[in-house]
N, C-alpha and C positions, 0 to 999 in steps of 0.2 A: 594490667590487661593480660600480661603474659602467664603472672599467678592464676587469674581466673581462668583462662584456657587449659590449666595444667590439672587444674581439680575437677572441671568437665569432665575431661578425657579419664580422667581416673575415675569418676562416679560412675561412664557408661560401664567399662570398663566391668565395673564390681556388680552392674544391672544386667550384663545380660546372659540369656539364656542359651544353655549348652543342651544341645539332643545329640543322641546314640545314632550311630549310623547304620545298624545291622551285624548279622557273621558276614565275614570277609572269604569261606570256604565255599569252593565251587559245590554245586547240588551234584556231579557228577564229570564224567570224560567229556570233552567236546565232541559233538557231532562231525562227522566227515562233512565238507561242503564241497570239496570236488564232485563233478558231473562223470557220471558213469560213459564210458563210451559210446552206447547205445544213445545213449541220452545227447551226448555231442554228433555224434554222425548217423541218425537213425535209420537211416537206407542201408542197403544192404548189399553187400559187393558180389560181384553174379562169382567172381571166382571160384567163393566160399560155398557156391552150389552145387549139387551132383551131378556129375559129368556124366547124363548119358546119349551119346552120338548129338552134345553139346551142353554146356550149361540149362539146368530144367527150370523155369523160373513157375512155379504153382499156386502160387498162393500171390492174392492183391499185394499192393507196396509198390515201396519206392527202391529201386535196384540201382548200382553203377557202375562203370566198369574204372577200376584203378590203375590200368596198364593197356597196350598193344595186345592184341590175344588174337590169336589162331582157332581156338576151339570158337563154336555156334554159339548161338543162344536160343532157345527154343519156350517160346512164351505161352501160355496153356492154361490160363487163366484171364477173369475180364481184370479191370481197372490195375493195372500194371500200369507203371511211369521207369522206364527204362532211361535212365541219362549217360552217355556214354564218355561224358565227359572231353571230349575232344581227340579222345582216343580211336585206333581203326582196328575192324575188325580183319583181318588178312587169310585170305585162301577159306574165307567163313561165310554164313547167313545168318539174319535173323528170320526167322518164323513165328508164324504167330497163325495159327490154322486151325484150332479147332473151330468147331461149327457152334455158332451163339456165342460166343465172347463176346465183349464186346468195351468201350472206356478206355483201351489201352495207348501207352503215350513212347514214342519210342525220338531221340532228341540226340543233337549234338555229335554227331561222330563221323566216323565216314565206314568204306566196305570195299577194300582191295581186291580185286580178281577172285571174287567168289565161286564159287562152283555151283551156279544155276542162279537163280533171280535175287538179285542180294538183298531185298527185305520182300518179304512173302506172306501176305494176309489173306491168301485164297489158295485154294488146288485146284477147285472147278465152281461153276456157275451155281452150283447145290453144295458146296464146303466155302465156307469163307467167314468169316471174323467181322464186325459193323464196331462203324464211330467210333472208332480208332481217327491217332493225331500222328503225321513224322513233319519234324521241325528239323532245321538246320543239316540234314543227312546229306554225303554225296553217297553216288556208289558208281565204281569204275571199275569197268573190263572184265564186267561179270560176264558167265557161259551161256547165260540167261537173259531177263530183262532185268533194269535197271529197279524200277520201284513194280508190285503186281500189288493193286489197293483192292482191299475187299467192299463191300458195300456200304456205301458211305462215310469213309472215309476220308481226311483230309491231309493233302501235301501241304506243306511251306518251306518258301528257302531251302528248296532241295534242289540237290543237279545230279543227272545220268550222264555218263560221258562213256564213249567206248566200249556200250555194251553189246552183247551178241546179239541180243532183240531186242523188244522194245526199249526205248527212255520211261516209259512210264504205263502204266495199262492198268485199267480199273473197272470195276463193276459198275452198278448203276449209281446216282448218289452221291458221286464223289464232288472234291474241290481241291482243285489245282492253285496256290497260289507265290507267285514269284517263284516258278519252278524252271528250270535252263536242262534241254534234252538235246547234247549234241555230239555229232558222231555214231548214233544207234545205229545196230544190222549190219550184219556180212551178208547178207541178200536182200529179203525185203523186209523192214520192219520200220514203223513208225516211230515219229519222238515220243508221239503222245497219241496210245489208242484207249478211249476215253466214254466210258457206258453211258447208257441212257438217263434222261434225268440229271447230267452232273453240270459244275457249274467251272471254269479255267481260268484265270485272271490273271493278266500280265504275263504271262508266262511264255518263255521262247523257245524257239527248235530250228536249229543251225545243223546242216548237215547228215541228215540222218537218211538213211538206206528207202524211204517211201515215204508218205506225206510226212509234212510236219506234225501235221495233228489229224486225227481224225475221230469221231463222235457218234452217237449212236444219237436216237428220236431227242426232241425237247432238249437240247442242253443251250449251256449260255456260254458265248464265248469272247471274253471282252479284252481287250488293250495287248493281245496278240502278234507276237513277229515269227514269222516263220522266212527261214534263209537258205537257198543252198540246198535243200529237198530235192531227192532222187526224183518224186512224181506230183501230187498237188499238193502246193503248202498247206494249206488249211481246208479239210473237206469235213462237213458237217451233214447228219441224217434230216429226216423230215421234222419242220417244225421248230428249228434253232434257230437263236438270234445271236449274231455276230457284229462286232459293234467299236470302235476306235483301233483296227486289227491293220497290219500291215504283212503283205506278202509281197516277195521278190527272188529272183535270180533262182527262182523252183524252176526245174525241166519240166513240170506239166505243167497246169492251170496255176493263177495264183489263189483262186478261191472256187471250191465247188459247192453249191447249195442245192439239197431237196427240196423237192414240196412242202409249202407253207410257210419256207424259212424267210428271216429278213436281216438284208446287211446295212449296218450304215456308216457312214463317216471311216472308210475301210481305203486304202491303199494296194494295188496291183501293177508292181513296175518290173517288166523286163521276165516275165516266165516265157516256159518256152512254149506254153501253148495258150488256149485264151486266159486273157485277165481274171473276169468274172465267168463262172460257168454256173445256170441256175435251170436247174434238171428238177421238170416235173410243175404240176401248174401252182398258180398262188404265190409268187417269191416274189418280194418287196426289194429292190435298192435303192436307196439314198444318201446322198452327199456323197459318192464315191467316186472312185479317180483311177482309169487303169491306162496306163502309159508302156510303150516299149515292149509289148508282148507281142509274141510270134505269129499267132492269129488274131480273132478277134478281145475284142475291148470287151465290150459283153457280148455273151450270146447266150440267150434265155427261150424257154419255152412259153407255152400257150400261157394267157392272165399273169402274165408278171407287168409288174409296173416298175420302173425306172425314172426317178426322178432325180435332178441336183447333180447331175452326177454327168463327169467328163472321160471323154475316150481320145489321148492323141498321142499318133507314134507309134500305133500297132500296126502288124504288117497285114492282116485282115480289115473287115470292116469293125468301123466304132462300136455301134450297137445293131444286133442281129436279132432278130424277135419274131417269135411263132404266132400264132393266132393271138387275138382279143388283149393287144397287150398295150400298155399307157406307157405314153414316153413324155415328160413334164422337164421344159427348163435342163434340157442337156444340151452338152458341147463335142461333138466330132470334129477333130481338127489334125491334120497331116499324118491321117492314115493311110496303109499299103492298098484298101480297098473303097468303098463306100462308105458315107459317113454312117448314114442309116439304110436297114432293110428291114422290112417290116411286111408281116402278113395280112390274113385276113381279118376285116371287122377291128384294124387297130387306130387307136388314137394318137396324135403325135401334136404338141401343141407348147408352140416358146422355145425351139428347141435352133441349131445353129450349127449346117454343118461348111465348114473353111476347109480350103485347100488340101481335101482329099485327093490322090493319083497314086495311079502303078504306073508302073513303065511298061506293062503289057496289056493291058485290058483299061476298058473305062470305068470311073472310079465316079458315079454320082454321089451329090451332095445326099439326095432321099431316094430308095428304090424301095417301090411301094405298090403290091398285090390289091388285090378289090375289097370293096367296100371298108375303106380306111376313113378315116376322118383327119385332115393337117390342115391347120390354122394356126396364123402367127410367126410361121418362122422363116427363119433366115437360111438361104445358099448359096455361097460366093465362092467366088474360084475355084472350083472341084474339078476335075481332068475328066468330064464328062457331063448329063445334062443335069442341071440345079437340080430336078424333082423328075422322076423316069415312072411312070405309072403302068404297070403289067396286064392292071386288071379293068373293072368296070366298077361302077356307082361307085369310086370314091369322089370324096367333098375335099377340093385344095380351093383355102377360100384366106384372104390377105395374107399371103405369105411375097418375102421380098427374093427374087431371083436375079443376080447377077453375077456377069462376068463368069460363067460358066464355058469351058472349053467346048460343049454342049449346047445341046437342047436347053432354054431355061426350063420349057414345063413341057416334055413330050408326053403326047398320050398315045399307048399303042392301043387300044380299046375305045367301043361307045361307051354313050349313056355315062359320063361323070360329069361333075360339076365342078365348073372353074369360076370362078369368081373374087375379083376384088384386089387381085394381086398385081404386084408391081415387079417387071419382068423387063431388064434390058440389058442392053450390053454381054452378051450371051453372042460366043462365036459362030455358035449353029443355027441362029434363027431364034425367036424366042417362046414362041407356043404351038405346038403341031397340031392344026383344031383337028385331029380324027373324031370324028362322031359329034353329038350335038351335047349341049351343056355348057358350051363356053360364051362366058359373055363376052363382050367385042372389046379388041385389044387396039385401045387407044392413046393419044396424050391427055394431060391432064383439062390441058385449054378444050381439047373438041369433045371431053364426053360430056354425052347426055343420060347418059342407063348409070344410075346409081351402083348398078353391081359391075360395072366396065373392068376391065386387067389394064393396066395404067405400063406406057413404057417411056 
């Protein structure tokens, strides 16, 4: 066996087939395979640029800064991506101003005590730069304002701290997002003064020399805090909507609204003048809540409507409202004044006002001019009478009146209708009939008139 294995391996052995394997000489030198610089870091470092009265960045690209720098950067082209790498620019600015640029992206750094606005995307309302981007920027204890956005524009994750003027201020078009403006103005200047058309989101403003924000027509303004503001936290032009925003411990209003504007699900604790302020007709509130403010909780002009929405702890009245205005499902409770006051041709309806009083004057639960309409609500304990009527031909029709320091339902006028209401335990008496309209105030065993006032 071991014989025949041994002649095998020798037969393949002598059978098989030998090939050539080629020249073994290279065709040539090797190619370089290292990566050109360019080719590794293809941005381009602003240093390497011509200094004149700053870095001149011309030409599109991606630029960055390698170190701390003193000298500007002066950008003058569109679609520029400036990254500053973490580095600060000191005793500098960026600029970015000519008129029509527009793509350019400036990120990452910060801007020490600059001498005027420390990033500048406009000169005036007819030069400015559009849809430009600044990410991650601070800028501190500029002579200027903090961020000046040209038209349409966008913030992010930026903060103004300590600057001369504004925290931020922009054209029309802009968007503010998780931006922090605090400390702005050695006189008057806002965190956030903010053009027409722009949109602000989350964004905060602690401490700044006049409102915390303020806006020009149409803008949006959502999930807002405003702190510590010289005058009204958050004031908004005609037509803006304002919406999961919280305002407090501002020496003026915590919220001022124009014409047509609408807040909702909004926060006003503790400013020093009214809570909600809503100036001019057509302005919407819902689900909002102003507590601890100096005057009143709201006070709003002619066709505003108020719904959802709570007033208590102000040192004024709860809700204060001009002509033709709707008051839906609110709560006034242990305000300095009135719960509700309300003009002419207004509706009030589900609404509840508790243990209003001053220690000087009488604090009624409803105080309520002519031809109003109130159904459904509730006045108890108020340091004066449940529902105080001034005028004529209003309709107080099933509403509950008690335990009132007060009148439950005085009427100092004819010609209204009282009906259906239940009215006791009121220290002053419980319905003053002046004039004709009142249906007969009885108990529940002896009436017979379907519309009876029930005590």
């Amino acid at each position: 066996m071991k014989f025949t294995m041994l002649t095998f391996g020798a037969a393949m052995l002598l059978t098989s087939t030998v090939y050539g394997q080629g020249t073994l000489t290279p065709p040539g030198a090797p190619a370089p395979t290292m990566k050109t610089l360019s080719q590794v870091e293809p941005r381009i470092d602003v240093s390497t640029l011509p200094n004149v009265s700053g870095y001149v960045i011309s030409q599109p690209g991606s630029y960055y800064m390698s170190s701390n720098s003193t000298i500007g950067i002066r950008i003058q082209s569109s679609f520029v991506t400036l990254d500053m790498m973490g580095f600060s620019l000191i005793n500098a600015v960026i600029t970015a101003t000519n008129v029509g640029t527009m793509g350019n992206v400036i990120k990452n750094g910060s801007l020490q005590s600059p001498p005027g606005s420390g990033i500048n995307t406009w000169n005036t309302t007819s030069s400015f730069t559009m849809n430009g981007r600044i990410e991650n920027v601070m800028v501190y204890n500029s002579s200027g304002s903090g961020f000046r956005l040209g038209r349409g524009w966008t913030a992010v994750n930026c903060t103004a701290r300590d600057n001369n003027s504004f925290g931020f201020s922009s054209l029309e078009y802009a968007t503010l997002e998780n931006c922090l403006s605090i400390s702005n103005g050695t006189t008057v200047a806002s965190g956030f003064s903010i053009g027409s058309f722009s949109r602000v989101i989350n964004c905060t403003a602690e401490g700044n020399a006049e409102n915390g924000i303020r806006t020009g027509d149409g803008c949006l303004v959502f999930g807002f805090i405003s702190d510590k503001n010289t005058t009204t936290g958050i004031a908004v032009g005609n037509h803006c909507i304002v919406r999961d925003s919280t305002s407090r411990n501002n020496l003026g209003s915590g919220f001022l609204l124009r014409e047509g504007s609408v807040i909702e699900n909004s926060l006003a604790d503790n400013n020093g003048n009214y809570g909600f302020t809503l100036i001019g007709k057509n302005l919407r509130a819902s689900g909002c809540n102003a507590s601890g403010n100096t005057l009143d909780g709201f006070n709003a002009d002619d066709n505003s409507i108020i719904v959802d929405s709570i007033a208590s702890d102000n040192g004024g009245t709860g809700f204060a409202t001009a002509n033709d205005s709707i008051l839906r499902n609110c709560i006034a409770t242990t305000n300095g004044s009135h719960g509700f006051s309300v003009n002419l041709g207004s509706v009030i309806t589900g609404c509840i006002a508790d243990s209003n009083q001053s220690s000087t004057t009488n604090s009624h639960g409803f105080l309520v001019t002519g031809w109003a309409h109130m159904t459904d609500n509730l006045s108890i304990r108020n340091q004066g009478d449940g529902i105080k009527v001034i005028g004529s031909q209003c309709t107080i029709d099933k509403n509950t009146v008690r335990a009132n320091t007060g009148l439950g339902i005085n009427l100092a006028a004819n010609n209204n209708i009282v009906t259906r209401n239940v009215v006791k335990l009121n220290t002053g008496g419980d319905i003053n009939f002046a004039g004709g309209g009142v249906a007969p105030l009885t108990t529940p065993a002896a009436a017979t008139n379907p519309f009876s006032n029930l005590q």
